[in-house]
C-alpha positions, 0 to 999 in steps of 0.5 A, a space after each residue: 500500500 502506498 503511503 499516503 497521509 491520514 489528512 490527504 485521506 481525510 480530504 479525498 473521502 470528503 470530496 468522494 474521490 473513489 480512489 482515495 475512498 478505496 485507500 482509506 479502506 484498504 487502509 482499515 482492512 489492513 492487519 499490519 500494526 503501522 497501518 492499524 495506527 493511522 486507520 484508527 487516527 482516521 476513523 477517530 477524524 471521519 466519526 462526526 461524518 458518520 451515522 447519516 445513512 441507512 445500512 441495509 443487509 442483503 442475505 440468501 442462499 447461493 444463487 438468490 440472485 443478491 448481485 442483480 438484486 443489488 445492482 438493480 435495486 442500488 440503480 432504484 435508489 441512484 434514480 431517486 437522488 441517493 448516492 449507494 455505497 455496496 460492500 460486497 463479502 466475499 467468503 475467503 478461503 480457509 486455506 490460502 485466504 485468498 478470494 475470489 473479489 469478483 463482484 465489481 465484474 456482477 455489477 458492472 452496469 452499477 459500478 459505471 454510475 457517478 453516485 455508487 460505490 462498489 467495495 468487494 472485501 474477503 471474509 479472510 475466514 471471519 465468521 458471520 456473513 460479513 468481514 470483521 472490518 465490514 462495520 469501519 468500512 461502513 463509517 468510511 462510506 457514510 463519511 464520503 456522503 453515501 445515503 445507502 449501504 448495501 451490504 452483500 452477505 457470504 449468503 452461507 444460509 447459517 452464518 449471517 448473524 453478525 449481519 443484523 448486528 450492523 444493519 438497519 435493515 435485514 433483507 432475506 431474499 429467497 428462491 423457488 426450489 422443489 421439496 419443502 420451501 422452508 427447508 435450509 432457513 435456520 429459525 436464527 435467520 427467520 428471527 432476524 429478517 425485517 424483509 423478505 423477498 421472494 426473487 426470480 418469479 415468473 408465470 411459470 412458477 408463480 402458484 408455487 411462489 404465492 404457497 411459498 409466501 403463505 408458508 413463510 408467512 405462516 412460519 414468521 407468526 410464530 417468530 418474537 416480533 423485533 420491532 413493536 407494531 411490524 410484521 415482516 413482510 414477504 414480497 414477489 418479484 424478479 430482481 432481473 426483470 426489476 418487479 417489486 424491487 419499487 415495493 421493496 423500497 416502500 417497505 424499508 422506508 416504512 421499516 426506518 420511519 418506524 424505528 424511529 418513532 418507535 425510538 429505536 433506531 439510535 438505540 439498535 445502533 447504540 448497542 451495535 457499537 457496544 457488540 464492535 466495542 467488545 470484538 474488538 477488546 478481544 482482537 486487541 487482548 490477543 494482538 497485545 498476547 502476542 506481542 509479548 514474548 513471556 505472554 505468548 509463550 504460555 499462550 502457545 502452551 496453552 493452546 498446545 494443550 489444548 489442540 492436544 486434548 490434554 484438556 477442554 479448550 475451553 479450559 485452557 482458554 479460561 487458564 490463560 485468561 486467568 494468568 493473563 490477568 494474574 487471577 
């Protein structure tokens, strides 16, 4: 990465200089301990930029169909005046750590738009659907003056937690498939879903889509309500032939607009600060372990023994804590 000051940054994400944009979140997706520096000196600088746009996760199982749905429904949002940001995760492999980052070739109609942003970023084996920087990039983002955040999910089907837990929005897109169309949706997901849409409905399959809509509504009425007063919608549509993505839009609106007369909406977010306030208490503790080559060595022991089996890993875990912190 080239060298490039945490002001001239600062500056390009103000004016919305895509490519300095991309530096400054190249910049918070590195692990090297200088760059970890001056990316927290420029999230420090960028925060009062931040908290102005709305974040909306889009999950699905492979083959939902989430790219043509965001890059049509980014090209909805662009042609009512907002400026959309995409943060599309790619799953990384867990050998090599490598990923495939081809997104920006899926949208290739939306990454040509003045007013989006296209951002691929690998997992790098991160669990939860998401990266573990997806939510700072996200500030870098609000900050260079975008509206929307899409988020584009790994779409694993089980893993997409973390995604809600940086979201205003969790949009499930679902498919047509034979046997049972509940089949392959955890409970976990169907608890975190604010909207539903049925993708890649055509006259052919039509009667199936509408069953699979009473069987999903059916289900959600016995899910806990996540926010007083909404019932999560299920709507039809192709995302390809652009039908219902108008829909869509109607509903996350209504979505936000209750939230926040609900005076949930900064709350959710305050509490999603807290669960990246405690992740990173954690990355910190073990990058600082590390460090210290005392500290380290009883570290690896510890793990030693556990990978060993010599005892449960969460013993060894709570063994190390504890030495850590003189208990």
């Amino acid at each position: 990465m080239e060298n490039i000051s945490t002001h001239e940054l600062i500056v390009g994400i103000k004016s919305g200089d895509k490519r300095l944009i991309g530096k400054a979140i190249t910049l918070v997706e590195s692990k090297k301990p200088e760059h970890r520096k001056q990316a927290e000196d420029l999230l420090k600088e960028i925060m009062p930029l931040t908290g102005n746009s709305i974040r909306i996760g889009v999950t699905g199982v492979p083959g939902a169909g989430k790219s043509t749905f965001i890059e049509n429904f980014g090209k909805l949002l662009i042609g009512k005046g907002k400026k959309v940001a995409v943060l599309a995760i790619d799953p990384s492999s867990s050998f090599n750590k490598g990923s495939i980052l081809g997104d920006k070739t899926r949208m290739e109609e939306l990454a040509k738009e003045e007013n989006a942003f296209i951002r691929p970023s690998p997992t790098s084996g991160f669990l939860g659907g998401v990266a573990n920087t997806t939510f700072e990039t996200m500030m870098v983002c609000e900050a260079a003056g975008y509206d929307c955040i899409l988020i584009e999910t790994v779409g694993v089907g089980q893993s997409e937690t973390l995604v809600s837990d940086i979201t205003d929005v969790f949009l499930f897109l679902k498919i047509i498939g034979g046997g049972d169309e509940l089949q392959g949706i955890k409970r976990g997901i169907m608890e975190m879903v604010d909207v539903i849409f049925i993708n890649k409905v055509d006259e052919k399959n039509l009667i199936k889509a509408k069953n699979t809509k009473v069987e999903l509504k059916r289900a959600l009425h016995f899910m806990p309500a996540k926010e007083n007063k909404w019932t999560v919608p299920v709507l039809l549509g192709s995302a390809l032939k652009k039908e219902g993505l108008e829909e869509v839009y109607g509903k996350i609106e209504e979505f936000v607009t209750l939230k926040i007369h609900n005076k949930t909406f900064g709350k959710i977010r305050q509490l999603q600060a807290e669960k990246r306030y405690e992740y990173w208490v954690q990355e910190y503790i073990l990058q600082k372990t590390k460090e210290e080559k005392a500290v380290e060595n009883f570290y690896e022991l510890h793990k030693k023994n556990a990978s060993e089996l010599k005892s449960n890993p969460s013993t060894e875990a709570k063994l190390f804590v504890d030495r850590l912190l003189n208990k």
